[in-house]
KOLBAVEX-91297 format. One record per residue: residue in three letters; x, y, z of N, C-alpha, C in turn. Coordinates in steps of 0.02 Angstrom, whole numbers, plus 50000, padded with zeros to 5 digits. Example, Ala and Ser with C-alpha at 12.3 -4.5 7.8 and 13.67 -1.06 7.14 Angstrom:
REM residues 2
ALA506604971650390506154977550390506604983550390;SER506424988850354506844994750357506455000250394;
END
This chain:
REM residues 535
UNK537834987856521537524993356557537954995356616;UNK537985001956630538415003656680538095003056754;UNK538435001956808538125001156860537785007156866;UNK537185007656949536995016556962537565017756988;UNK537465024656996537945030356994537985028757073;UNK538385030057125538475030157188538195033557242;UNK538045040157183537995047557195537465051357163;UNK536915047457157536375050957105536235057957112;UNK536215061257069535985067557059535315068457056;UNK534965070157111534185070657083534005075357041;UNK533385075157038533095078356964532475081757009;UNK532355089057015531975093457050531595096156994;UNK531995099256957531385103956910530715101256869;UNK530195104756865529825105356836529285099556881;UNK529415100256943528805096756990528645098057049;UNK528365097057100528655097857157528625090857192;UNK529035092757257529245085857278529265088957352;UNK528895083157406528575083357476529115078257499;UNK529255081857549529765078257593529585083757673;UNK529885078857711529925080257794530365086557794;UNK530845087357793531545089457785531805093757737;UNK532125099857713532495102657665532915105757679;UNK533455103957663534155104857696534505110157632;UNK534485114657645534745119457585535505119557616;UNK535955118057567536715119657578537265111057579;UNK537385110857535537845104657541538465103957556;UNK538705108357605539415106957647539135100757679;UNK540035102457743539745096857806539235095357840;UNK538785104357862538435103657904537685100857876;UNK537595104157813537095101257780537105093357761;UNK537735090257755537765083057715537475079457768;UNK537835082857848537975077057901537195077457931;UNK536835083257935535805086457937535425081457913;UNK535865080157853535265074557798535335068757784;UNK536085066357803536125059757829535875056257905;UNK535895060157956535415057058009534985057658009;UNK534575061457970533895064557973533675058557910;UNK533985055757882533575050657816533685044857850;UNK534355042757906534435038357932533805036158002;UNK533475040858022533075040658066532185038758030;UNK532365039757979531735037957942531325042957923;UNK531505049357904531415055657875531485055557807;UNK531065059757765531125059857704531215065457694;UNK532055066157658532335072057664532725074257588;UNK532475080757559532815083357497533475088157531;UNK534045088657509534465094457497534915095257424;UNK534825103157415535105103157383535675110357389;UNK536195110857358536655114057340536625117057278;UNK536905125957285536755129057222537375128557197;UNK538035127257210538795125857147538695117757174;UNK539585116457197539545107357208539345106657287;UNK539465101257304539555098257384540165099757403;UNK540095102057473540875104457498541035106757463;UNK541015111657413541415115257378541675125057414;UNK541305125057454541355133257481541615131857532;UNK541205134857611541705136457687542015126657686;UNK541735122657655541785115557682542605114257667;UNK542565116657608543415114757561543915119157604;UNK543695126757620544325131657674544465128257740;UNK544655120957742544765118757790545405116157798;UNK546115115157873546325113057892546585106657887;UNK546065101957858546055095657868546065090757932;UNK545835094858001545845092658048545365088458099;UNK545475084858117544685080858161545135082858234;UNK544955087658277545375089858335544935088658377;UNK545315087058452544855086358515544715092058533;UNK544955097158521544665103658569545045107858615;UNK545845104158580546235109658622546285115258640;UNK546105118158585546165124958602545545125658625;UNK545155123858635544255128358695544555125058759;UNK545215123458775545275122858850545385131658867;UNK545825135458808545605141458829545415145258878;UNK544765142858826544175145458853543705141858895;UNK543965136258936543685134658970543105130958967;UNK542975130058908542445125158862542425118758848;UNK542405117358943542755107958942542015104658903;UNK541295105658889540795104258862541015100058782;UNK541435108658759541475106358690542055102158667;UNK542595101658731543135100458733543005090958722;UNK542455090358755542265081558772542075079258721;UNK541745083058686541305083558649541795082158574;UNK542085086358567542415085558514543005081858516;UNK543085076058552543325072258598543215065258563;UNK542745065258584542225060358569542085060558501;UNK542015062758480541735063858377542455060358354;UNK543165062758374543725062958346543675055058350;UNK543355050858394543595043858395543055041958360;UNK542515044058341541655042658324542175042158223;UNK542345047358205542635049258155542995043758112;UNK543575040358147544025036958139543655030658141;UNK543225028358190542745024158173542265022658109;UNK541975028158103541495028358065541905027457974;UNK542255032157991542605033657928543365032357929;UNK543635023857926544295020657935544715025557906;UNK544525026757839545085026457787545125034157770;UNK544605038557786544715046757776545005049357847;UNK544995046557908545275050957943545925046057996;UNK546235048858034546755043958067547235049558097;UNK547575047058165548005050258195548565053358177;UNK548585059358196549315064258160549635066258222;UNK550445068558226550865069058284550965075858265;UNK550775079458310550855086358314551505087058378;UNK551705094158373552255095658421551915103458442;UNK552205102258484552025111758528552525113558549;UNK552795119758504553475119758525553575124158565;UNK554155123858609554485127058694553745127658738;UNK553265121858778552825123958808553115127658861;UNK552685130158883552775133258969552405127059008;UNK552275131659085551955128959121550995127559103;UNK550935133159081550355132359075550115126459006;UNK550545127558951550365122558900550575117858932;UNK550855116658951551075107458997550575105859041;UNK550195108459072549775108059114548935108759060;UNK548955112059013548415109958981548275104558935;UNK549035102658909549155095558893548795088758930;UNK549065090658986548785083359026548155083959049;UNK547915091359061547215091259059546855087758996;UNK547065088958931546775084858872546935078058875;UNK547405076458921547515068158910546945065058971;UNK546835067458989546375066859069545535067059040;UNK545495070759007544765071858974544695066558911;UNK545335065058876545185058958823545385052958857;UNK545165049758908545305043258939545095039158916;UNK544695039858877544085035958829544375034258744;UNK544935039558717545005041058682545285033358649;UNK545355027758626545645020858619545135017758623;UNK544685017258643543835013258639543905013758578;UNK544135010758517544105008858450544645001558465;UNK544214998158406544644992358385545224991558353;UNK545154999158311545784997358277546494999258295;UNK546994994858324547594997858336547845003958300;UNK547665004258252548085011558224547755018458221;UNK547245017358263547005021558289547085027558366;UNK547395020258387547595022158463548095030458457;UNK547815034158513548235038758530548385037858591;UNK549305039458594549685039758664549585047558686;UNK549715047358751549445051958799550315055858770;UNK550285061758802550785066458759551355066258791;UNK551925068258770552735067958821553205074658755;UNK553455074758806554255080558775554565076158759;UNK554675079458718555285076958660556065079458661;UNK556465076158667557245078058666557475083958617;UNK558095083558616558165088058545558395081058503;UNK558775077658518558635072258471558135069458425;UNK557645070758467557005066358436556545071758396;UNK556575078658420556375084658359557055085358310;UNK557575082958326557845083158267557715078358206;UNK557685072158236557435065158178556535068258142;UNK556415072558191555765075158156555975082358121;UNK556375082158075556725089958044556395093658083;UNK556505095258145556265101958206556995102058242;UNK557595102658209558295103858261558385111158279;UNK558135114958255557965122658299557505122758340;UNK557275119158355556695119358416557195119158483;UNK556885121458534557495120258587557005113858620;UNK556225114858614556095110958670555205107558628;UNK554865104258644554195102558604553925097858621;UNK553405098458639552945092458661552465090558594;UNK552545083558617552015079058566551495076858591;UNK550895077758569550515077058568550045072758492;UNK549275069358497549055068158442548335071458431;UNK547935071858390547255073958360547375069758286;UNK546965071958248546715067858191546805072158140;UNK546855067458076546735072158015546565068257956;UNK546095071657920545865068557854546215070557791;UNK546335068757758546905066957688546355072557665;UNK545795068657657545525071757581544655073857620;UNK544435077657646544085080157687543555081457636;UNK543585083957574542995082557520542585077357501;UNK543035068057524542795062857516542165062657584;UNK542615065957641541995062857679541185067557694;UNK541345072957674540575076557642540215071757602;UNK540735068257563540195064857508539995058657538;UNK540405056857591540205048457618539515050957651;UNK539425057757689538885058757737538325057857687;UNK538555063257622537785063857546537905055357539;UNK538075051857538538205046157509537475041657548;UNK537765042057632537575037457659536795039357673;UNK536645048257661535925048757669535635045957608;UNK535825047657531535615045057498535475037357493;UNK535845034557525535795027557512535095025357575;UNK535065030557610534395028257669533845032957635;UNK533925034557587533235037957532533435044057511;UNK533715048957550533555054757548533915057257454;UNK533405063357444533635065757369534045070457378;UNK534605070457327534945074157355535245077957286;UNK535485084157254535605086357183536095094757215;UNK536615092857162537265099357159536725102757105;UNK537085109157099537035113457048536095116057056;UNK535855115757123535095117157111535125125557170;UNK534695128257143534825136357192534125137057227;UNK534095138257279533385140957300533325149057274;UNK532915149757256532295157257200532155159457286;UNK531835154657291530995160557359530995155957429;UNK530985155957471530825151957516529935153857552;UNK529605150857531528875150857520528675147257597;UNK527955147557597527655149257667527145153557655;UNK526685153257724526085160657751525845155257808;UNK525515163057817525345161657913525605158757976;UNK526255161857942526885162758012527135155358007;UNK527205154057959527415145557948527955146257863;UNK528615144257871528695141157811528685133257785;UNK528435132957733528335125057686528735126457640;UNK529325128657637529925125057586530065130257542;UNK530215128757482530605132957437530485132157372;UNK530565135757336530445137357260531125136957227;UNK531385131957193532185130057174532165130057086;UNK532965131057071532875132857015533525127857003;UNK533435122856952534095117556908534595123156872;UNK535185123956902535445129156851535865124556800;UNK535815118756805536105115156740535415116056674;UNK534995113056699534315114456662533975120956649;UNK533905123356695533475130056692532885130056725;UNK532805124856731531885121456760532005122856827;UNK530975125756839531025127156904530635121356934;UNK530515122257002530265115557053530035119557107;UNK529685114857149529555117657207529725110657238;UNK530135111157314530045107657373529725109857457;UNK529215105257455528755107357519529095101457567;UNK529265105757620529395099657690529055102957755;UNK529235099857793528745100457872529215107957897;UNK529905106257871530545109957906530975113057847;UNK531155116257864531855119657806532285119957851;UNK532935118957835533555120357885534025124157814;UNK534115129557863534625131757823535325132757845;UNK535725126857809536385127257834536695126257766;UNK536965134057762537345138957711537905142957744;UNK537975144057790538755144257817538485150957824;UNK539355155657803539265162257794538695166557757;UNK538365160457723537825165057665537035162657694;UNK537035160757745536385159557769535935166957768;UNK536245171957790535945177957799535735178557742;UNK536005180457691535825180657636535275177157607;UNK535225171657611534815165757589534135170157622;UNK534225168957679533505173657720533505179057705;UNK533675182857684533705190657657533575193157592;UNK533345185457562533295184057472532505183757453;UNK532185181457501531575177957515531045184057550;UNK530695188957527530125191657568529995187957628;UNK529785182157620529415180757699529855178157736;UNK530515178157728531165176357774531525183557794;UNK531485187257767531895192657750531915196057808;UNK531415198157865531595200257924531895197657964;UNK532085192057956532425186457998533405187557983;UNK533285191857929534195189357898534405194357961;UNK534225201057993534455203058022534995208657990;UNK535295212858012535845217557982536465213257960;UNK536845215457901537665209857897537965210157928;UNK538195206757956538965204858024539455210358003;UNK539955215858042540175220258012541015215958016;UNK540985210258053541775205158003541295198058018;UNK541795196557970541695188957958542575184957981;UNK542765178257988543315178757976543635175057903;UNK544155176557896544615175957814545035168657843;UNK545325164257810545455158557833545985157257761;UNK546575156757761546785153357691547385149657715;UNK547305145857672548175141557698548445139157611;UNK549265138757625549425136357587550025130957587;UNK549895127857527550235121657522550825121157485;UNK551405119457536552185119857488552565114257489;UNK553075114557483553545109557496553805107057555;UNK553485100557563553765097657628554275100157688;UNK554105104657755554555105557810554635101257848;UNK554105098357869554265092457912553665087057914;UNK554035082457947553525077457954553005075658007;UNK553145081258052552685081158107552215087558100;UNK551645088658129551385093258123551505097958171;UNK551655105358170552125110558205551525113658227;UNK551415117758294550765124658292551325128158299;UNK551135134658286551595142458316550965145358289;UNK551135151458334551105158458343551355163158294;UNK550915168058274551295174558252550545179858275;UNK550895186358249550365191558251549635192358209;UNK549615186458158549285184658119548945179658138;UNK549035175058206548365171358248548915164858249;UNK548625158658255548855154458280548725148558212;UNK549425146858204549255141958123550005137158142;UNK549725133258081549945126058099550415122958032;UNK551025119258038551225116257976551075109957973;UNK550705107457928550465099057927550565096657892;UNK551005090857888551285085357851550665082157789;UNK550525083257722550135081557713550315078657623;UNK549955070957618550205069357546550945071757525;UNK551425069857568552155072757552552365080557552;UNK551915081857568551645091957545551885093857625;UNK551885102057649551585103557691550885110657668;UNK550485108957736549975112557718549925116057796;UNK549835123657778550125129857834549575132357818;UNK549525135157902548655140357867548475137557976;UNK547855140557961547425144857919547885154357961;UNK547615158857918547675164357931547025166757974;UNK546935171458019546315172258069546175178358041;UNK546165180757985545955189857974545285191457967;UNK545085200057988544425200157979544335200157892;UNK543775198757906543515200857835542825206557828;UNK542805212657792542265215357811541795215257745;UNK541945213457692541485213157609540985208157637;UNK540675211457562540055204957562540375197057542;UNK540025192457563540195185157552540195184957474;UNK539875185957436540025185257345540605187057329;UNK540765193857396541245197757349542135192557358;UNK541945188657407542605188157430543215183957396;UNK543745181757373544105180457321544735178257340;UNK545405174257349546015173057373546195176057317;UNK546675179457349547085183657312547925182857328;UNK548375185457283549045185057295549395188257329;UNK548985195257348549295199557399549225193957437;UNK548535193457483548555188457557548925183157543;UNK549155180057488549645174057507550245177157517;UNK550465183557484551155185257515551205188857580;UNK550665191057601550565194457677550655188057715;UNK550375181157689550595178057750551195174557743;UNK551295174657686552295171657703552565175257723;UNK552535183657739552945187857757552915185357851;UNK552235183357868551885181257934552405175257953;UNK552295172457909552735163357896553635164557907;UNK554045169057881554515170157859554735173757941;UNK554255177557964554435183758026554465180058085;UNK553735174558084553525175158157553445165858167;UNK553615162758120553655155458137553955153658182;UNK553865147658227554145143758258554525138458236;UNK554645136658166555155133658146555305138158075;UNK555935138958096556325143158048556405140957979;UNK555965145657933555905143657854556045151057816;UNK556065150557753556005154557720555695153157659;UNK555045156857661554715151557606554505161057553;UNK554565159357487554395162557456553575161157387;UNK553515164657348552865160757296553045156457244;UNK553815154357250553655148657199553745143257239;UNK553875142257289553765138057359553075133457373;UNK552525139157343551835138857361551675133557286;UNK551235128057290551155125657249550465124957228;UNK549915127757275549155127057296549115133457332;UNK548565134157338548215140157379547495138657384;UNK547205140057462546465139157451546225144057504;UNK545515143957517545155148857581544445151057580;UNK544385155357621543665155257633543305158957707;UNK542875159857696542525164657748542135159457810;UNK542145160357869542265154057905541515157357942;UNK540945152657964540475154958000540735152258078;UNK540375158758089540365160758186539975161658213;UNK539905157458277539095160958293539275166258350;UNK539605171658350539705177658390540315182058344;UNK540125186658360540945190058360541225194258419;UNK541795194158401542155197158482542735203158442;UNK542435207058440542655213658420542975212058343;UNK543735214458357543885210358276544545203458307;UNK544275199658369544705193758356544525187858355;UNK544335187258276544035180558261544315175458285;UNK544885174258290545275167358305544725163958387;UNK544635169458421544205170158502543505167358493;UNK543185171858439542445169758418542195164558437;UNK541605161958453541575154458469541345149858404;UNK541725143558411541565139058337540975134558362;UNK540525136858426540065131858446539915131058372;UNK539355125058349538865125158341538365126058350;UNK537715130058323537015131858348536475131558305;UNK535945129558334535345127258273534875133758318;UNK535045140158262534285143758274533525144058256;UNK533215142758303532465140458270532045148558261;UNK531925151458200531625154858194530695155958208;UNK530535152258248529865152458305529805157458339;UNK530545159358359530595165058402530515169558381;UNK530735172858322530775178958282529905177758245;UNK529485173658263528765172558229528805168458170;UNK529185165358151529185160758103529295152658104;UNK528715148458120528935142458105529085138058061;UNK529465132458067529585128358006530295129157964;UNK530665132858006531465136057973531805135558022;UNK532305132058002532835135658073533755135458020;UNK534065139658066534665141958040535315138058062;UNK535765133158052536225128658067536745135058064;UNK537025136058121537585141258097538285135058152;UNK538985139458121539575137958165539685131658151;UNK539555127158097539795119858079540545119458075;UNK540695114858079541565110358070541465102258075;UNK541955100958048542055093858028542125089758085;UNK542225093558156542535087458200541705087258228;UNK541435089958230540995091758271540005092158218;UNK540165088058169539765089358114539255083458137;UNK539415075758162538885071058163538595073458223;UNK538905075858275538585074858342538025082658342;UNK538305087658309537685092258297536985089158268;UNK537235089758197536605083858170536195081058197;UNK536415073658257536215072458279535665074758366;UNK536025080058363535765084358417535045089058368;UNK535335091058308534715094758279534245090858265;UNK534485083958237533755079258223533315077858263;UNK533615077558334533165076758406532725081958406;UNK533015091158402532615092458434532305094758373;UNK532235093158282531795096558269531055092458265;UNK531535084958272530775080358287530235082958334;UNK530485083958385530215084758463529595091258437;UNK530005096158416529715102458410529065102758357;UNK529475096458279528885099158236528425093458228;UNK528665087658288527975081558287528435076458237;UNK529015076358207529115071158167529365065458192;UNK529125060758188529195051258218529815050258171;UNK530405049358225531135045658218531155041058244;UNK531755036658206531985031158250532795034458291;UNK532855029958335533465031858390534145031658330;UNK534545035458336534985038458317535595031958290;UNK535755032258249536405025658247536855027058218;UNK536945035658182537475035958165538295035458204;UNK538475035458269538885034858282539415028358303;UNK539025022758270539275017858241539135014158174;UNK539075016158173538935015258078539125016058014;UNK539725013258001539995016057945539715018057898;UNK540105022457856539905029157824540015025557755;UNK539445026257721539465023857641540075026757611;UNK540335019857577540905020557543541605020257573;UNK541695020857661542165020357681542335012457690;UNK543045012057694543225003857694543325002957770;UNK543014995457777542984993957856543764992457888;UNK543564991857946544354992157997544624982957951;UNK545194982057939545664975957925545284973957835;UNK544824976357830544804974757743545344979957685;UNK545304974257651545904977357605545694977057521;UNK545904981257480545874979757412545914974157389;UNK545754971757325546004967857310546024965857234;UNK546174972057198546294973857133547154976357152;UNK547594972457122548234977157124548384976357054;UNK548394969457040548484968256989549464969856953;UNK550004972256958550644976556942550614982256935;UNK550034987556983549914993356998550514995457047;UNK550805001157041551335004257090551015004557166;UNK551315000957223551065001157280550955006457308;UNK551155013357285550705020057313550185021257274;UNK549945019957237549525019557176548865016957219;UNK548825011357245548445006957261548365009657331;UNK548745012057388548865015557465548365020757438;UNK548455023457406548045030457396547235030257360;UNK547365025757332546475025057286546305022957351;UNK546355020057394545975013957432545945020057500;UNK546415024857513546215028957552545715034657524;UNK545785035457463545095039257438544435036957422;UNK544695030157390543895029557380543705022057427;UNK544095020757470543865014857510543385011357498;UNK542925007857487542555001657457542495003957393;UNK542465007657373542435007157290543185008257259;UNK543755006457287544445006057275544445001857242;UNK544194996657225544264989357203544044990857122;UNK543494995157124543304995457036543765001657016;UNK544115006457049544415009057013545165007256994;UNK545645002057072546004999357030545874994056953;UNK545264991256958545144987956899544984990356832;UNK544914997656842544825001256797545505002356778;UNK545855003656813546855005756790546884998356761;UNK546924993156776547084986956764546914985756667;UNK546214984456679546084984756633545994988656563;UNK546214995056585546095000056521546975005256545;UNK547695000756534548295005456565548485012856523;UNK547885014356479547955023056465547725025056525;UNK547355021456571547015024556652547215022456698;UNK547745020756696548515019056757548785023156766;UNK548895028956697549675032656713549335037556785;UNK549655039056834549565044056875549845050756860;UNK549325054956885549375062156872549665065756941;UNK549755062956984550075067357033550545063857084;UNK550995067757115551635064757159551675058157167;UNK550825056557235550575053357269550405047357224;UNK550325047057168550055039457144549275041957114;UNK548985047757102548285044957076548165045257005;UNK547895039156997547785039256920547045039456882;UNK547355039456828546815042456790546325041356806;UNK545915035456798545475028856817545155033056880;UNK545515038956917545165040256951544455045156946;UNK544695048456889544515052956827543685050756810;UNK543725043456783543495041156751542945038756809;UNK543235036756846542735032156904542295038956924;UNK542525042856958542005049456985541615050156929;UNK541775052556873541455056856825540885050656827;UNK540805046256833540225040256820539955038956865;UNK540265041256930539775036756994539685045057037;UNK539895048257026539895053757082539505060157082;UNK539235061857009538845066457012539215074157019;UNK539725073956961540085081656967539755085356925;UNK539735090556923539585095556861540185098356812;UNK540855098856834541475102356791541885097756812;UNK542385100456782543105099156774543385101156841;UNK543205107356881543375107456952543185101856982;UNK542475101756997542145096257035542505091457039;UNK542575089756968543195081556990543915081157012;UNK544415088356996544875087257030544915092057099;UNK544395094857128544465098557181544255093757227;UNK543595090457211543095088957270542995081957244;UNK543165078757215543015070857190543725066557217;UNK544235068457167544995065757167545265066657198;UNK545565073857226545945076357264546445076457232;UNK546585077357145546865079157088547395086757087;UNK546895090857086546905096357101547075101757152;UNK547095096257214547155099057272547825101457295;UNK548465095757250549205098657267549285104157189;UNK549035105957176549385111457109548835111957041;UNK549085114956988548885112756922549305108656908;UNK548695102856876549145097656819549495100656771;UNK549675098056735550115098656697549555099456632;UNK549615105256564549155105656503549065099256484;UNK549315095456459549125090856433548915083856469;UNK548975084656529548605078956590548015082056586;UNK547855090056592547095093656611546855090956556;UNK547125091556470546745091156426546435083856440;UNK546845077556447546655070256456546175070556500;UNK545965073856540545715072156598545065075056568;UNK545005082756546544355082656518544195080056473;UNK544465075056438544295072956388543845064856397;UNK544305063956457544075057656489543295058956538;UNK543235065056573542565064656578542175067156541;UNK542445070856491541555072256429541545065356404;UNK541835062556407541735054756364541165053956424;UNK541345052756480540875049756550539995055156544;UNK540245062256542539615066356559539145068956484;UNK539485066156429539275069756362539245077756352;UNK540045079856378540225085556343540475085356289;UNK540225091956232540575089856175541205094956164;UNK541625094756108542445099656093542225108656145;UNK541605110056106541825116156152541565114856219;UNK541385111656273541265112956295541925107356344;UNK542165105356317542725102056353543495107556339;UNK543545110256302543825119756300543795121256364;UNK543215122856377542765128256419543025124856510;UNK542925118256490543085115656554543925116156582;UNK544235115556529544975115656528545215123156552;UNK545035128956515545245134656538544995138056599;UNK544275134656613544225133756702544395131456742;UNK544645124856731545135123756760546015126256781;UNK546215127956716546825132456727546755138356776;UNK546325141956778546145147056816546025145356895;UNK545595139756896545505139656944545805135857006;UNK546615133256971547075128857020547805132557021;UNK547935128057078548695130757101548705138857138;UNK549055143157125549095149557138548635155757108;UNK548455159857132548105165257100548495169357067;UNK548595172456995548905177356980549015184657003;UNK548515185957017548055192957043547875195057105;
END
């Protein structure tokens, strides 16, 4: 018999189901809502209408940052704040996130001086146990020493550190992971129909299994809706929400980055006329981005396309701070996404503020809803935990005191434990499972071990098959994306290769009981939907 799944998929349709809590939307902000909120002793459903992290969660950076840039703006609040999470992060979650050496190249006076303002505000920042955690306070760099970091056109650059997560899809799932494992139900692929209610009160939602077809109802005390860019919508879907969505934002912002061939090994910021983006050393790769553009379509409509990847190499090519010339067969990945804001400031999104904000719709006459807008990853537990306070307070629900910010995060591997499946596995092979799937590293090297058709690795980095195999059984995907976008991190440097995609779906319809056509079906969605856009 196979163990349970890690990652259960609940089962909604055709009942209804009473819970405290309903967290519609399974990014960050939703995962990280329903993990303190189940951790406090709440009984809490969410669900997601495609995968987890699969929308604004995946158009990300890969960054856990203190807040440099809101010195700005003068936003020493959020600056501490996100300060503090960055070490909460690395704690919580050893093996998904860890210190990266960035450079700022030719500061002035004023970046030198806001430098040490950030070293002055993270004094705290080393309150972790684990040595390799520690960040040094920042210094200029020679030209020598940007040269050993391929930066020898730089004239001048300060180093500095912040954080970064490899695989930023794993730790959405550690948050679904660790609520599930403190009760909460939690199911991909489910859509909210109606969001139901009367007498100036909503009680939950009317959901529909789009794997099944079956409908359900979930009643809770609270609905939170944290859906990113599409929250409006969500309220604008629903009669008795629908005055609440308000008119559409006339921009949103556009966010894409892409992933090429290694420039350097440190992580670079510059400037161009196109906003402020970054080159980051990543899985041997570099990964450049994000772009700050408005966006004015509807959220369904919106799509990466090949023009915007060549608009921004032309950006990349003109206005970099380290001199490249990068063209589209350069580009080996492409990704992006419509980024929520809670303001806008004419059309310069990059300015917008990325607070976080939990709107309680009481005000507008409706209780029992409120709207999570402006989520990010650095800043995802300590909201949460700020929303769980006050929606207790407000709607009467009995919590216990808060513990996520020491508490490791289901599935991450603790500070000094190590694998211990190697077995004559290639030592990047084994570096990399154990940074993806940290405590459950051990059954998937044993899975390569024992079955070596699920050794061979499918990408640069070392991951192998076995990894394939392990998600599709414990993780609760729905496709062939799911597992190499948001499970593996397969998918994330390029398309495989035809006949790795074919193995790979072949290896999870064995796991999910797809049959020939429908393992087709998965394959040519997949082709489509990795590496570069044609169009």
């Amino acid at each position: 018999m196979s163990p349970a799944p890690r990652l259960r998929r609940n089962d909604f349709g055709g009942r209804t189901t009473t819970v405290d809590v309903l967290v519609i939307g399974g990014g960050i902000t939703g995962a990280a809502i329903a993990y303190e909120a189940a951790s406090r002793g709440l009984d809490v459903a969410l669900v997601e209408r495609s995968d987890f992290g699969g929308a604004t969660s995946a158009a990300t950076g890969k960054l856990i940052h203190g807040g440099l840039r809101y010195l700005k703006q003068f936003d020493i609040r959020l600056v501490r704040e996100s300060l503090a999470e960055r070490r909460t992060l690395m704690s919580i979650a050893p093996n998904l996130v860890s210190p990266i050496p960035m450079v700022l190249p030719d500061p002035g006076i004023v970046e030198r001086l806001g430098l040490t303002t950030y070293d002055l505000l993270s004094a705290d920042r080393n309150r972790i146990g684990d040595p390799t955690k520690h960040i040094p306070r920042h210094r200029i760099l020679d030209h020598d020493e940007l040269a050993a970091r391929g930066l020898a056109d730089l004239h001048s650059g300060a180093l500095f550190h912040d954080a970064m997560m490899a695989f930023p899809e794993r730790l959405t799932l550690a948050f679904l992971r660790s609520a599930a494992e403190h009760g909460a139900l939690v199911a991909n692929g489910v859509a909210v129909q109606t969001i139901i209610g009367g007498g100036g009160r909503v009680v939950g939602a009317h959901i529909c299994d789009r794997l099944t077809g079956e409908v359900g109802e979930v009643r809770a005390r609270v609905t939170v809706n944290a859906t990113g860019p599409w929250a409006r919508d969500v309220l604008a879907a629903s009669p008795l929400t629908e005055t609440l969505a308000g008119p559409p934002p006339t921009v949103r912002s556009e966010g894409i980055y892409l992933v090429t061939r290694e420039l350097s090994t440190t992580m670079v910021l510059t400037v161009s006329g196109h906003g402020h983006f970054s080159f980051a050393p990543w899985r041997g790769l570099s990964l450049i981005g994000p772009t700050e553009t408005p966006y004015r379509g509807a959220v369904e409509d919106w799509r990466l396309t090949r023009a915007s990847i060549e608009t921004f190499l032309d950006a990349i090519n003109s206005a970099s701070m380290v001199p490249v010339r990068l063209d589209l067969d350069d580009v080996v990945a492409a990704y992006g996404g419509l980024r929520p804001l809670t303001e806008q400031n004419g059309e310069d999104t990059y300015n917008a503020s990325r607070a976080s904000e939990l709107v309680d719709h009481r005000r507008d006459g409706l209780a029992g809803i409120v709207t999570a807008t402006g989520g990010k990853y650095t800043n995802s537990r300590a909201f949460a935990q700020k929303a769980v306070t006050t929606l207790s307070e407000r709607e009467g629900l009995s919590v216990r005191r808060s513990s996520s910010v020491s508490t490791l995060l289901a599935g991450c591997l603790p500070t000094g434990e190590h694998v211990r499946q190697a077995g004559g596995l290639d030592a990047r092979t084994v570096a990399i499972v154990e940074q993806i799937f940290g405590s459950d590293a051990d059954d998937v090297l044993a899975t390569a071990i024992e079955r070596p058709d699920l050794a061979r690795t499918v990408t640069h980095d070392g991951i192998p098959l076995a990894a394939v195999a392990h998600s599709a059984r414990h993780e609760s995907p729905r496709t062939l994306l799911d597992l190499l976008l948001r499970r593996t991190g397969i998918g994330t440097v390029g398309r495989p290769a035809d006949d790795d995609l074919t193995e790979m779906a072949q290896i999870a319809g064995a796991e999910l009981g797809w049959d020939a056509a429908r393992i087709t079906r998965e394959i040519t969605d997949a082709r489509a939907g990795l590496g570069v856009p044609v169009d």
